[in-house]
LOPA-311070 format. One record per residue (C-alpha): x, y, z. Coordinates in Angstrom, 2 decimals. Each point is the difference from the previous one (the first is absolute). Layout:
% residues N
xx_yy_zz
X_Y_Z
...
% end
This chain:
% residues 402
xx_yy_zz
5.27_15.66_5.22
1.48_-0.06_-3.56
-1.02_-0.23_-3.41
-2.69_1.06_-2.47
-3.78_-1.25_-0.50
-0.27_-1.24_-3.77
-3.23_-2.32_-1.97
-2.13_2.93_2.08
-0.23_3.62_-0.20
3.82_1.37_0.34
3.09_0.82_-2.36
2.99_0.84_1.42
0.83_1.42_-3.51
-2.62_2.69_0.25
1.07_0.65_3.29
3.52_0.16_-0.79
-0.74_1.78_-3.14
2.18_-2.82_-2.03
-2.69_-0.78_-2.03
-2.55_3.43_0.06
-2.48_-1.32_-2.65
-0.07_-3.46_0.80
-3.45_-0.83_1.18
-0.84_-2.58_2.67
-1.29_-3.66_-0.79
-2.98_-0.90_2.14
-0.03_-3.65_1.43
-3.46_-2.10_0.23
-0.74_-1.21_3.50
-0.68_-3.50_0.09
0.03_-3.09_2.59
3.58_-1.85_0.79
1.42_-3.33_1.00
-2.56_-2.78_1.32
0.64_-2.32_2.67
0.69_-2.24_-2.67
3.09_1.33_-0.97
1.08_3.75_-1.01
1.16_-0.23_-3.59
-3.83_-0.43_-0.36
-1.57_-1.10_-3.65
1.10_1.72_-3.08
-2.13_3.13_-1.07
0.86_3.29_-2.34
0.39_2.95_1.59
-0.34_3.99_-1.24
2.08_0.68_-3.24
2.82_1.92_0.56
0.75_3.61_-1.35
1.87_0.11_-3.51
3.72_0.20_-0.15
2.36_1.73_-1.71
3.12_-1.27_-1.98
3.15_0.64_2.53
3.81_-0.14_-1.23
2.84_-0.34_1.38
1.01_-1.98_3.22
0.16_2.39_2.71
1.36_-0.88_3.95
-1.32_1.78_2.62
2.26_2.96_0.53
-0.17_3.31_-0.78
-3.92_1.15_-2.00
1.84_-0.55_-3.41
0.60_-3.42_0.99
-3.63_-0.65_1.23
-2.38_-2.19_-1.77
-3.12_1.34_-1.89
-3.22_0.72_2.48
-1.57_-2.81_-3.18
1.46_-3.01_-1.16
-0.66_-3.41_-2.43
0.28_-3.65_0.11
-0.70_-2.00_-2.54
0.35_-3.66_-0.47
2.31_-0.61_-3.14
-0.28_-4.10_0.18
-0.53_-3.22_1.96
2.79_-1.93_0.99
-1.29_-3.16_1.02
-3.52_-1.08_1.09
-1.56_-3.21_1.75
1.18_0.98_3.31
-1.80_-1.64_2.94
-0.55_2.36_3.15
3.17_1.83_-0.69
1.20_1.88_3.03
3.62_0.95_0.16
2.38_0.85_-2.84
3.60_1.23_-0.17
2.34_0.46_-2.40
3.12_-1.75_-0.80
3.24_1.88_-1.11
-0.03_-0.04_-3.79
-4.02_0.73_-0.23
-1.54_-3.44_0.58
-2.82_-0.05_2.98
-0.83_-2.75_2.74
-3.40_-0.30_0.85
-1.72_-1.53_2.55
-3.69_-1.84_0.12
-1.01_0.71_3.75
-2.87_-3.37_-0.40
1.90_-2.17_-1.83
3.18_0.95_1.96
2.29_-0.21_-2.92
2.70_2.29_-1.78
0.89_0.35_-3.65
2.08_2.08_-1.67
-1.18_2.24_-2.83
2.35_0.78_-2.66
-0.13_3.72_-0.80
-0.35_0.09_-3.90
-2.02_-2.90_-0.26
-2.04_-0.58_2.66
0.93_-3.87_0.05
-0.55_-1.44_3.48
2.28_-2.44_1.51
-1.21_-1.59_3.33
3.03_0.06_2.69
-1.94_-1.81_2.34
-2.53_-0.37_3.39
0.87_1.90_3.11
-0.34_-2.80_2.70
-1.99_0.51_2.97
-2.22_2.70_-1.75
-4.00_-0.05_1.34
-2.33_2.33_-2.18
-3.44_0.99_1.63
-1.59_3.12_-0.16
1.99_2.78_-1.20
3.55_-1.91_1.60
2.41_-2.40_-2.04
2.70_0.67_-2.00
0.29_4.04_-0.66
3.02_2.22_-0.07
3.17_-0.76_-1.81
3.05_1.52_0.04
3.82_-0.58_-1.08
3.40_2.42_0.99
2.23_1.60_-1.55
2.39_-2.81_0.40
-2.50_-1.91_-2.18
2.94_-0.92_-2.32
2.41_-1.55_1.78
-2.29_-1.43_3.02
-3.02_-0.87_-1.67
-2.35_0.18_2.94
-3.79_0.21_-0.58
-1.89_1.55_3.09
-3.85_-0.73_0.58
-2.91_1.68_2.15
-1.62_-3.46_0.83
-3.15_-1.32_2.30
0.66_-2.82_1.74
-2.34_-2.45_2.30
0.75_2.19_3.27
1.76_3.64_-1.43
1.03_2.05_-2.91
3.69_-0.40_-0.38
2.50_1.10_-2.34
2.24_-2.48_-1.39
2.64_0.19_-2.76
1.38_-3.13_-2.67
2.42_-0.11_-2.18
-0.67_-0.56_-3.62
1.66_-1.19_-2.67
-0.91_0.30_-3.29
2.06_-2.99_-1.33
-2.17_-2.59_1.75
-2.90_-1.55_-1.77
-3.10_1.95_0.08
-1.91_-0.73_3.05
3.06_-0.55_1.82
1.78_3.57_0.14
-0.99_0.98_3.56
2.33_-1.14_2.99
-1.97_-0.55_3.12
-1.22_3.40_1.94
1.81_0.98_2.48
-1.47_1.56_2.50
0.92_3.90_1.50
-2.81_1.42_1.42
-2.89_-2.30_1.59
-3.04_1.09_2.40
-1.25_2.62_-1.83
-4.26_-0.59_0.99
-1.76_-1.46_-2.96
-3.60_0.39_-0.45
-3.04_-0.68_-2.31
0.31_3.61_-1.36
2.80_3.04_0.55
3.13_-2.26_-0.79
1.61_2.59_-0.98
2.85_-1.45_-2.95
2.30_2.60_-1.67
3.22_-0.50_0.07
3.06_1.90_-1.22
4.15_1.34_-0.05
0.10_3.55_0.71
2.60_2.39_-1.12
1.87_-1.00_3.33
0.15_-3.44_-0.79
-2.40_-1.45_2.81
-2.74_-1.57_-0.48
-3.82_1.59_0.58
-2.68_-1.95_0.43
-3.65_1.43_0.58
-2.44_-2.32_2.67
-3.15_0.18_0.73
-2.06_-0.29_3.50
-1.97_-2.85_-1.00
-3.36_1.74_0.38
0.85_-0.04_3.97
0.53_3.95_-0.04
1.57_-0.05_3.25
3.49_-1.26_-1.05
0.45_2.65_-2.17
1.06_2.24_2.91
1.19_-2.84_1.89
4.12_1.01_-0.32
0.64_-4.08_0.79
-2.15_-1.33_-2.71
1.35_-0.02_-3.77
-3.58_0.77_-1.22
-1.06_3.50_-1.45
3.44_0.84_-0.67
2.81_0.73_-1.87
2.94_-1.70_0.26
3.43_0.67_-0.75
3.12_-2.95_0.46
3.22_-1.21_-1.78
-0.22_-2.59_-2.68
0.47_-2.82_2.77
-3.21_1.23_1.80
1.50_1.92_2.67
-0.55_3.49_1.70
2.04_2.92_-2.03
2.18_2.58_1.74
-1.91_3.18_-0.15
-3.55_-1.73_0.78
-2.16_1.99_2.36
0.40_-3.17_2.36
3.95_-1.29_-0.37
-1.76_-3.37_0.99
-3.09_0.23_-2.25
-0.73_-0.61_-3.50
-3.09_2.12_0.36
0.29_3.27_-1.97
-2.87_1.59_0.61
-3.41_-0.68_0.97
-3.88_0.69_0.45
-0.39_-1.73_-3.56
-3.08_-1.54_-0.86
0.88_-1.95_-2.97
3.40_0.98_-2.25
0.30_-1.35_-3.52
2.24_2.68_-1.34
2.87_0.71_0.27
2.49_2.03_-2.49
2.66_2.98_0.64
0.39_3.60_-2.66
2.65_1.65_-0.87
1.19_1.03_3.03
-0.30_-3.52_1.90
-2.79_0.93_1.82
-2.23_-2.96_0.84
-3.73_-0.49_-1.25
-2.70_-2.13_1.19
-3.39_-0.39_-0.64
-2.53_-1.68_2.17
-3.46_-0.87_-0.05
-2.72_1.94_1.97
-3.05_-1.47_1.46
-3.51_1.92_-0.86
1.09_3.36_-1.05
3.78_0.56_-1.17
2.60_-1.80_-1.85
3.80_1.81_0.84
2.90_0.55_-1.71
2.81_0.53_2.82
3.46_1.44_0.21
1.71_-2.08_2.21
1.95_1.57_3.18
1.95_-2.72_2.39
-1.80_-0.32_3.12
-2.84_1.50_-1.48
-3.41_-0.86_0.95
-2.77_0.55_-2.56
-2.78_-0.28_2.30
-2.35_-3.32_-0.10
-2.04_-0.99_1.06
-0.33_3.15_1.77
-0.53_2.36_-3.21
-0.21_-1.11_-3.79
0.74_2.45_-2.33
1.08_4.38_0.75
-1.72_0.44_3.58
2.63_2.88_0.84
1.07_-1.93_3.49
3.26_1.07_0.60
1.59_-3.91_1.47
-1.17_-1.19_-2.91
1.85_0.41_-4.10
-2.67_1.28_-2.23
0.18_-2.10_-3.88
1.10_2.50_-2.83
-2.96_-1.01_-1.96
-2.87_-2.20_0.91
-2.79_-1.05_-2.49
-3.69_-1.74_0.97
0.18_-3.74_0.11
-1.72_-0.65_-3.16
2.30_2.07_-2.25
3.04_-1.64_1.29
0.57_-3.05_2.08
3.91_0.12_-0.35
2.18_-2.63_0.02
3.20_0.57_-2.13
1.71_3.60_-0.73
3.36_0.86_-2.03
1.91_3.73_-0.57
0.66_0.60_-3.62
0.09_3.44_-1.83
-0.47_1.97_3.03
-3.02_-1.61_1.52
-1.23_-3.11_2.19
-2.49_-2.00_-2.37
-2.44_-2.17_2.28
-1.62_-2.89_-1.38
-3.89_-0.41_1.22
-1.85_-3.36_0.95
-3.41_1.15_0.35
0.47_3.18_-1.67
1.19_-1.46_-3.35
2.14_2.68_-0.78
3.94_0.79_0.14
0.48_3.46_1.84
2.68_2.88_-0.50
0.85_1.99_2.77
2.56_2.57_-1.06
3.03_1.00_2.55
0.52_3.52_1.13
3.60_-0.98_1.40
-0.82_3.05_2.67
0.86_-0.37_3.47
-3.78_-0.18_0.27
-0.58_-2.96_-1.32
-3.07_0.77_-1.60
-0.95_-1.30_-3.75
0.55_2.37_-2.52
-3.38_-0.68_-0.99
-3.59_-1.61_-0.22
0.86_-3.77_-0.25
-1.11_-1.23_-3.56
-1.27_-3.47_-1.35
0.34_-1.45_-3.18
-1.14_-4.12_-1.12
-3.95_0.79_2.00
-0.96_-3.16_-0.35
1.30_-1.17_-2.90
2.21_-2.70_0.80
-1.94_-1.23_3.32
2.00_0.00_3.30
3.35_1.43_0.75
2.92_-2.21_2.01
3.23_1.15_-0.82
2.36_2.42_-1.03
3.52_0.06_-0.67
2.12_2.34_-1.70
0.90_-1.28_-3.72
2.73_2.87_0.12
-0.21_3.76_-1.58
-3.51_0.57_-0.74
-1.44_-3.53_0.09
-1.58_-2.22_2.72
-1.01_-3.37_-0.20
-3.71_-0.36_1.59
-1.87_-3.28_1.23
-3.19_-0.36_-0.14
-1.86_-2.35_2.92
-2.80_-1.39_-1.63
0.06_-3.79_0.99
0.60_0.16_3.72
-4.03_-0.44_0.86
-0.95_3.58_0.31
-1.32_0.81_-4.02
-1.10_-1.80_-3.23
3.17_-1.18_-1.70
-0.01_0.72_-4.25
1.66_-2.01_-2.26
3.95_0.54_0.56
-0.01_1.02_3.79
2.23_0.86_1.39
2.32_2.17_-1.58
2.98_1.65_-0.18
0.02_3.63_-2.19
2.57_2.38_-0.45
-1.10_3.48_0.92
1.71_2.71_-1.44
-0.82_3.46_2.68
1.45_3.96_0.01
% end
């Protein structure tokens, strides 16, 4: 078993000696996901510790290259506002974004200086209920010349993923060509749809599932449920997967919203826990990260430990994103946009304490996507039924992090 406890008592820092003086942050113990649904209702959490002014935009590497043990985010603006139950967002080559409404089951495009929306269209066949409908978008790196548009989507019977073409030329409305479908039967559910989807460094597309509140398929090596999956842009198994005729990538996933690789290509996810921990995970193929069997670091050796887990109420993770040396994690319940600073050691462990910034001060946490350098764009999710929209919701800010 793998991997460091974090949001607790520990610091792999201290123990390393990375950090000597940096002291530990203490985590409040409080109650998790309902049957109802687990991004629960919005609620602040603890504030997190000060940070420091960092410079510079280090790679994991050798300790010169390392990131500071503190960092800062700050938001510098809003790009667009309005949103209803935004859910998946990618960018475009040239700095625009797509977003997606996972109720209303439509995508616009956001233009990147402006914040001007332009509606491309419906996704046909999309049925929203629960925490299911239209969620993760994603688009390759042959965006340019192909212009396909892939789409996380819940359907009447399954979660699928589907891809359209787009063309920007059409009238507004009318830019999406119909889906077509490359990956059906993924088990849909009320709750634990998983969503996230997204191009690695390899070129294949991820996609993170999840078991649909029946915790049994998420060690069930048939079922696409509680896993990670890994396939070529036409939906089928890679070369290299742990099964040659499987898309599954790993497994014993409760419910995986994010998704994002570091310097070094290795994959991130981050899941949600059930009563007691939220994880962040480094993701092995053919690993199995243990539920329903364990949640959280319970030291079993079958089982991959998470390299940071937090209590439910201070995180609730959906989206995640690698800039300036460390994953940032956007929280649901926990209101709050987390830093978790890379080592790069063959240990895997953080280099430090995770650290929040944003406590409650823009209400619920979707998405987040690299803006490039030191910037990420962040979504908040206050319109989708779980909190008390204000004026403006949703939103799109630019975060700028070190």
């Amino acid at each position: 078993m793998r991997g460091a406890v974090f949001g607790s008592v520990q610091s792999p820092a201290v123990r390393r000696g990375v950090v000597a003086a940096l002291a530990t942050a203490s985590l409040v113990l409080s109650a998790a996901c309902s049957t109802g649904g687990e991004e629960g209702t919005s609620g602040t959490g603890a504030a997190s510790p000060t940070a420091s002014r960092s410079s510079g935009s280090p790679s994991p590497g050798t300790s010169a290259d390392l990131p500071p043990a503190k960092g800062t985010a700050k938001v510098v603006s809003t790009l667009t506002e309005g949103l209803k139950s935004p859910w998946g967002l990618t960018a475009l080559p040239g700095g625009d974004l797509l977003a997606a409404s996972r109720d209303e089951g439509t995508i616009h495009r956001i233009d990147g200086e402006s914040g001007k929306q332009t509606l491309l269209g419906s996704v046909p066949g999309v049925s929203p209920a629960g925490e299911g409908g239209l969620l993760g978008l994603a688009v390759p790196s042959t965006f340019a010349a192909d212009g396909w548009v892939y789409a996380y989507v819940t359907t009447t019977s399954d979660n699928r993923i589907v891809r359209m073409s787009y063309d920007e030329k059409r009238p507004a409305g009318q830019q999406l060509g119909a889906p077509d479908t490359i990956l059906r039967g993924i088990p849909k559910g009320n709750i634990h749809n998983g969503g996230r989807i997204a191009f690695g460094p390899d070129k294949m597309l991820y996609a993170g599932t999840g078991e649909t509140g029946d915790t049994g398929l998420a060690q069930d090596k048939e079922s696409l449920a509680g896993k990670i999956l890994r396939m070529t842009p036409d939906g089928e198994p890679v070369h290299g997967n742990p099964e040659a005729d499987s898309v599954v990538y790993s497994y014993g996933h409760r419910n995986v919203q994010g998704l994002a690789w570091d310097a070094k290509k290795r994959l991130w996810a981050a899941e949600f826990g059930q009563n007691t921990w939220d994880e962040l995970n480094l993701v092995e193929p053919g690993g199995n990260y243990g539920w329903p069997d364990v949640e959280g670091q319970e030291g079993e050796d079958r089982f991959i430990d998470p390299v940071a887990q937090w209590k439910t109420s201070e995180a609730s993770p959906s989206g995640i994103a690698y800039a300036e040396g460390s994953i940032w994690m956007a929280g649901l319940r926990g209101e709050r946009l987390w830093r978790i600073p890379l080592s790069g050691d063959a240990d895997k462990e953080p280099l430090a304490d995770p650290q929040s910034f944003l406590d409650g001060k823009h209400g619920r946490l979707r998405t987040v996507v690299s803006a490039g350098g030191d910037r990420l764009w962040l979504v908040t999710s206050n319109t989708d039924g779980r909190a008390e929209p204000k004026p403006g919701d949703d939103r799109i800010l630019l975060v700028e992090v070190g």
